[in-house]
C-alpha positions as CSV (number, residue, x, y, z in Angstrom):
1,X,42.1,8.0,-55.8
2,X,39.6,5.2,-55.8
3,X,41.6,3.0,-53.4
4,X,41.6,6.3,-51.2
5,X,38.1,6.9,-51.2
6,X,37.3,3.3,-50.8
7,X,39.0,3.3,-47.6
8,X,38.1,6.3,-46.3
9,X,34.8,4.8,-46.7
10,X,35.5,1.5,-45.0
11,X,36.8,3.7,-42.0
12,X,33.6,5.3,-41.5
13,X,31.8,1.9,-41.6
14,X,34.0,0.9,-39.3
15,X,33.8,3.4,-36.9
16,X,30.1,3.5,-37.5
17,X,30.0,-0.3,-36.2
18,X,32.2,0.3,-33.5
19,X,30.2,3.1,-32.0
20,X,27.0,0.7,-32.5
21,X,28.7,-2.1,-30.3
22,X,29.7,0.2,-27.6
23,X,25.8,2.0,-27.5
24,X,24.9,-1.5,-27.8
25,X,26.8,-2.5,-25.0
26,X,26.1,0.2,-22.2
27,X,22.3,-0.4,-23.4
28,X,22.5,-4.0,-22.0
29,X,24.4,-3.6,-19.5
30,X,21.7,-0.9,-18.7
31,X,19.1,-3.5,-19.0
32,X,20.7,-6.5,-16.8
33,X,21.0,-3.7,-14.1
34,X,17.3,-2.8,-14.1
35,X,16.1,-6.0,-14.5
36,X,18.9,-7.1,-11.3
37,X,16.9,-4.1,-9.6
38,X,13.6,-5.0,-10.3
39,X,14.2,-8.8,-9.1
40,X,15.7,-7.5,-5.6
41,X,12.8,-4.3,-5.0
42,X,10.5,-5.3,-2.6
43,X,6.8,-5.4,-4.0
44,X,3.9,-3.9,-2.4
45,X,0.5,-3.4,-2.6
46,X,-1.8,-1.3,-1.0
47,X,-5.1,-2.6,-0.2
48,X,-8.0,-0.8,0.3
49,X,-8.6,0.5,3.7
50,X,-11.2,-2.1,5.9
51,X,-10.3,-0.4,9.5
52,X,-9.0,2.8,10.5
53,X,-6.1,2.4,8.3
54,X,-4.4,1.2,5.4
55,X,-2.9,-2.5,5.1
56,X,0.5,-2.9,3.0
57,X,1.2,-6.2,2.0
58,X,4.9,-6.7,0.8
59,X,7.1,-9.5,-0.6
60,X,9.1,-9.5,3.0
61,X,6.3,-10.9,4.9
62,X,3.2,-11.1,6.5
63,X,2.5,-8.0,9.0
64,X,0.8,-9.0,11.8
65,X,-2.3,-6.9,11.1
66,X,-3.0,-8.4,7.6
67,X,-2.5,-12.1,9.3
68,X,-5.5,-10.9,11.9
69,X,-7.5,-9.4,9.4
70,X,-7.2,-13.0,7.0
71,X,-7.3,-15.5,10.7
72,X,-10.5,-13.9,11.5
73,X,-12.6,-13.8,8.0
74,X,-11.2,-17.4,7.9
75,X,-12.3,-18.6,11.0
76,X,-15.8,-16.9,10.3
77,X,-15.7,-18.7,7.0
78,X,-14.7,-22.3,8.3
79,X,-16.7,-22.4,11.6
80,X,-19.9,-21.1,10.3
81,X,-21.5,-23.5,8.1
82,X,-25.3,-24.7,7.6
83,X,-26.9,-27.0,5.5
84,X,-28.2,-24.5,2.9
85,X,-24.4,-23.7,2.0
86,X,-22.4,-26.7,1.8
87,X,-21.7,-25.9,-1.5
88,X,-20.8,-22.3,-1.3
89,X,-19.2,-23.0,2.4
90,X,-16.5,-25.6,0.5
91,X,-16.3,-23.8,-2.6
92,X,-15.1,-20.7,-0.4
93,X,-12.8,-22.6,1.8
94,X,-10.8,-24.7,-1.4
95,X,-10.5,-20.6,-2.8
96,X,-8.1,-19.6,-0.1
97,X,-6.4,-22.9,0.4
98,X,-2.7,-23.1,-1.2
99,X,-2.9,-25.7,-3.9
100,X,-0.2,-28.0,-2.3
101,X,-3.1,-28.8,0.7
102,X,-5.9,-28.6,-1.1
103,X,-6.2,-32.2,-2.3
104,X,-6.0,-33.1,2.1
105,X,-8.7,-30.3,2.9
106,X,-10.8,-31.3,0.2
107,X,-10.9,-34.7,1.3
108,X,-12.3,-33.1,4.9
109,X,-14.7,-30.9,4.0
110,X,-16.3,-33.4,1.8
111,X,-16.7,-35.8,4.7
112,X,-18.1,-33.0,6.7
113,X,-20.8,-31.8,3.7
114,X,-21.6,-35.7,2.9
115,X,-22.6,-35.6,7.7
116,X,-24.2,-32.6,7.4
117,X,-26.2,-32.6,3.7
118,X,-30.0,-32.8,4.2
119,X,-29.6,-32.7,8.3
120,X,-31.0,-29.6,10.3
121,X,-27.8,-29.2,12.1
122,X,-25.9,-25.5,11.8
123,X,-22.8,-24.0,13.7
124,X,-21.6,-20.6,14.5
125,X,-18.4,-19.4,16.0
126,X,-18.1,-16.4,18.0
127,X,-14.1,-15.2,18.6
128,X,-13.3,-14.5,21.9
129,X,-9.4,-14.3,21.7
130,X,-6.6,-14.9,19.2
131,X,-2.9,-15.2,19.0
132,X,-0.9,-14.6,16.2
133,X,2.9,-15.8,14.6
134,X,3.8,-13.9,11.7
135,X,7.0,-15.8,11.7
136,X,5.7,-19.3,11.6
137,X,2.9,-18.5,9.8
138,X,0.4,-19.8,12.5
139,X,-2.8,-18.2,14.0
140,X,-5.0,-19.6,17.0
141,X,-8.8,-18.4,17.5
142,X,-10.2,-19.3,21.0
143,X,-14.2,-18.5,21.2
144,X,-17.6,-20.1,21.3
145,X,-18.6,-22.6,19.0
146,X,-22.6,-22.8,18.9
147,X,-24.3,-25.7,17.5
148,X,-27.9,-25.4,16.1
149,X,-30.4,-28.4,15.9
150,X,-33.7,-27.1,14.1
151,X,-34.2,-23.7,16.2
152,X,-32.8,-24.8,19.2
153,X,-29.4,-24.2,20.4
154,X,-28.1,-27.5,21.5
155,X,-24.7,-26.9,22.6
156,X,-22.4,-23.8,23.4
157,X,-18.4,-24.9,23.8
158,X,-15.5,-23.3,24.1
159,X,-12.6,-24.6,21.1
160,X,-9.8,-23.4,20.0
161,X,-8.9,-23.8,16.1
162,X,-5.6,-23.1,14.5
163,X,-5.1,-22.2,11.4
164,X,-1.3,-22.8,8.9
165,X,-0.9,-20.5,6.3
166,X,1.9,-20.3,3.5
167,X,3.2,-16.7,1.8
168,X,3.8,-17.0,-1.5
169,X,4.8,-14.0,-3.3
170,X,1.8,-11.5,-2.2
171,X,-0.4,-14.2,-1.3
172,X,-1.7,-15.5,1.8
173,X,-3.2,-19.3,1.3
174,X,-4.4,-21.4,4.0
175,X,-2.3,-25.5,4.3
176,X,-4.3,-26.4,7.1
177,X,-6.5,-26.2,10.1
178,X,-8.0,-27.7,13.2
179,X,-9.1,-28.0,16.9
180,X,-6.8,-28.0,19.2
181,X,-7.8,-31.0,21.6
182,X,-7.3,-29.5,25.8
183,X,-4.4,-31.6,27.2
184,X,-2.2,-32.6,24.5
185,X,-2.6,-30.1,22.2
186,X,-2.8,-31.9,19.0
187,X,-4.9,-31.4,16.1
188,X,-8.5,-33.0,15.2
């Protein structure tokens, strides 16, 4: 009788462990499906509205509103610059640069701070057109580019500046930028 109870027992266990590796089982299978899921879902954010509507940004891609939204603030940021905020000017443009460039742009906007530190000399840009490529990741502003002397306006040109940006994940970083010289059309 003890030999019967015994295994009786063992059975259970048994079955018991067997039922465990099958739950077990379906529960990682489970897992490795959401997890495939989750790799392959799109993300998205919703920023808050800054025009008339809302701007998605997803993991598929720039949209060509959020790449006009970022061109212009950049532009703003890079081509208006005074003496008074160097710092804050460089500091602001190395925040939006990807890290891969920044090392190259750095090197720039230091020779430009070390020409323009202690001189009276500020610049504005005012946008007049812009074109956009989602696709390549390229933007090109076309305006007025004022330059200041003390209080006097010295000279007014029209330049065009294009700007290279990389997506990585939901984030928009700057690799580069420059005037495009007439003729040619290379970069300064």
């Amino acid at each position: 009788m003890e030999i019967s109870y015994t295994h009786a027992q063992s059975q259970r266990v048994l079955k018991q462990r067997n039922l465990l590796v099958i739950v077990a089982g379906i529960l990682g299978a489970l897992c490795a499906i959401l997890a495939l899921i989750t790799a392959t879902r799109d993300r998205e954010v919703i920023l808050q509205p800054i025009l008339t509507s809302p701007l998605v940004v997803n993991s598929s891609g720039v949209s060509r509103e959020y790449l006009e939204l970022i061109t212009r603030d950049t532009a703003v940021l890079t081509l208006d610059r005074s003496p008074a905020n160097l710092e804050y000017w460089m500091k602001s443009v190395l925040e939006i640069t990807a890290p891969s460039a920044q090392g190259k742009i750095r090197a720039d906007l230091m020779k430009i701070v070390n020409e323009q530190r202690g001189s009276s000399i500020a610049q504005f840009f005012t946008i007049q057109t812009m074109e956009l490529d989602p696709k390549k990741l390229q933007s090109t502003v076309t305006g007025d580019l004022h330059t200041i002397v003390g209080n006097k306006v010295v000279s007014n040109e029209r330049r065009t500046f294009r700007f290279d940006w990389q997506y990585s994940g939901l984030s928009l970083k700057l690799v580069g930028f420059g005037m495009v010289t007439t003729g040619k059309e290379k970069d300064q």
